[in-house]
C-alpha positions in Angstrom: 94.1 125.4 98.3 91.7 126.5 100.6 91.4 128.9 102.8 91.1 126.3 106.0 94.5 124.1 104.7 96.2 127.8 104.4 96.0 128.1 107.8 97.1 124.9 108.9 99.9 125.2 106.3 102.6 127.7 105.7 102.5 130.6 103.3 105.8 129.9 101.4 105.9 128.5 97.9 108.6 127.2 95.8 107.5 127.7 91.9 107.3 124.9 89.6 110.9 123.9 89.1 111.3 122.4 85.4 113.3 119.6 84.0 113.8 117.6 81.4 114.8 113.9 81.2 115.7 111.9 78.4 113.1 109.0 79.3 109.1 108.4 79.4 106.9 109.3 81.5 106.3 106.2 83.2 109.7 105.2 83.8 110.2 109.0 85.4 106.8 108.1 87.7 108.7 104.7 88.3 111.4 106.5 89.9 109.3 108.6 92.3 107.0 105.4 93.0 108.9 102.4 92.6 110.8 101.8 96.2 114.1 100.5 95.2 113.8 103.2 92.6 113.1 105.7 95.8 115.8 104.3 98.1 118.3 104.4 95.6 118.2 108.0 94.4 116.1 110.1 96.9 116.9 108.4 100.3 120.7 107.4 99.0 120.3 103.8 100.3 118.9 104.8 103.8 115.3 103.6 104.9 112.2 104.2 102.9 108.6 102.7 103.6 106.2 103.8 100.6 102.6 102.9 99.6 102.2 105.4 96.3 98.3 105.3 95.9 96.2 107.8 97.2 95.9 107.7 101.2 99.0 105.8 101.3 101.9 106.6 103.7 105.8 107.2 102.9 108.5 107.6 104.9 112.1 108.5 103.9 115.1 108.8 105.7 117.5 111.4 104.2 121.0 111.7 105.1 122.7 115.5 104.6 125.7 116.5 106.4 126.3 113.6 108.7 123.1 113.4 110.0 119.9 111.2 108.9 116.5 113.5 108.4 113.2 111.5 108.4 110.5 112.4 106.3 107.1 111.5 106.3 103.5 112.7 104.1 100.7 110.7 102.4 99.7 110.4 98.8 97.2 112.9 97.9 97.0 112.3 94.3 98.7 109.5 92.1 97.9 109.3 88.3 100.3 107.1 86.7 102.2 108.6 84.2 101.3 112.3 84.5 100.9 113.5 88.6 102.2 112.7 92.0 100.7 115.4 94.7 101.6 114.1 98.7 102.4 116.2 101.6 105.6 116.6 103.3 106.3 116.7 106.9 110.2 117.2 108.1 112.5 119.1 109.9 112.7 121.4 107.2 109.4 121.9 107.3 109.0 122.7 110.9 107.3 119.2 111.4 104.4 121.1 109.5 102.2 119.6 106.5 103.3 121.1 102.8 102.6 119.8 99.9 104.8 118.5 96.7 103.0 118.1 93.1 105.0 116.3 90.4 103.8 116.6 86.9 104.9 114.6 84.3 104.4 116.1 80.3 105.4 113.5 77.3 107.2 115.9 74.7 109.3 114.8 72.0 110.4 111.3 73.4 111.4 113.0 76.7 109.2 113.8 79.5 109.1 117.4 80.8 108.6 117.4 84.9 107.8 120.8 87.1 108.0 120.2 90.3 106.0 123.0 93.0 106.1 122.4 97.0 103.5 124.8 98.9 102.9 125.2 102.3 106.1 125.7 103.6 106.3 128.3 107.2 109.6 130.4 105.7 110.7 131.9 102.9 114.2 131.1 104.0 112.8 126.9 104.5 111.3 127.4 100.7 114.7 128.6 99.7 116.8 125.3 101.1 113.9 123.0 99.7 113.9 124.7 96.3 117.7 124.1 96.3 117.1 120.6 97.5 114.9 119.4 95.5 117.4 121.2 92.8 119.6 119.0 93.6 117.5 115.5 93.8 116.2 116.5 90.0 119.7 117.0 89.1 120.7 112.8 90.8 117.6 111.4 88.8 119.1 112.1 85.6 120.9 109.4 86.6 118.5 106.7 88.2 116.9 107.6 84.4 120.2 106.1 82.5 
């Protein structure tokens, strides 16, 4: 990253969080760029609007705890099967710019995914999103059935 983004962009980090899923690669990048696919798992049937090519827009509506939380980026980078990079602008984020890489590794008929999300403006923010993202990894083991 450089040094003119770091300023613009928190100084928080969540390290690559790692999972496996029984499934290929491109049926894993289906599920982060296919929009039933998105709606279904990530935005738990709310609203979603997604163009996944680089320069495109998303946004995703989120519900937690009674309440709906939009989110909105751009695709930075998308290389079908192996790496989806877009920024992320929320509440959770401060309405700030981070960034989310996905990378996708074939191994042994399963894919291996590590998920990293710089940029955020707390540790305490990186904490919730590294348990939130936790948690969405966990939910696409089942999209992947």
């Amino acid at each position: 990253m450089n040094k003119r983004n770091q300023k613009a962009m928190g100084e928080f980090s969540i390290d690559a969080i790692p999972r496996t899923y029984d499934a290929a690669p491109e049926k894993v990048f289906r599920a982060w760029t296919d929009p039933a696919s998105v709606k279904a798992w990530l935005a738990d049937g709310k609203d979603i609007s997604i163009d996944p090519h680089e320069g495109g827009l998303f946004y995703i509506e989120m519900p937690w705890q009674e309440r709906i939380y939009p989110h909105y980026g751009r695709y930075l980078h998308v290389e079908s099967p192996r790496l989806l990079e877009f920024t992320w602008v929320s509440e959770g984020s401060r309405g700030k710019e981070s960034v989310v890489k996905i990378e996708l590794t074939a191994r042994n008929g399963k894919t291996e995914l590590r998920l990293s999300h710089d940029g955020l403006p707390s540790e305490e923010l990186a904490k919730d999103h590294h348990g939130g993202w936790s948690g969405f990894l966990d939910k696409l083991v089942d999209r992947l059935k």
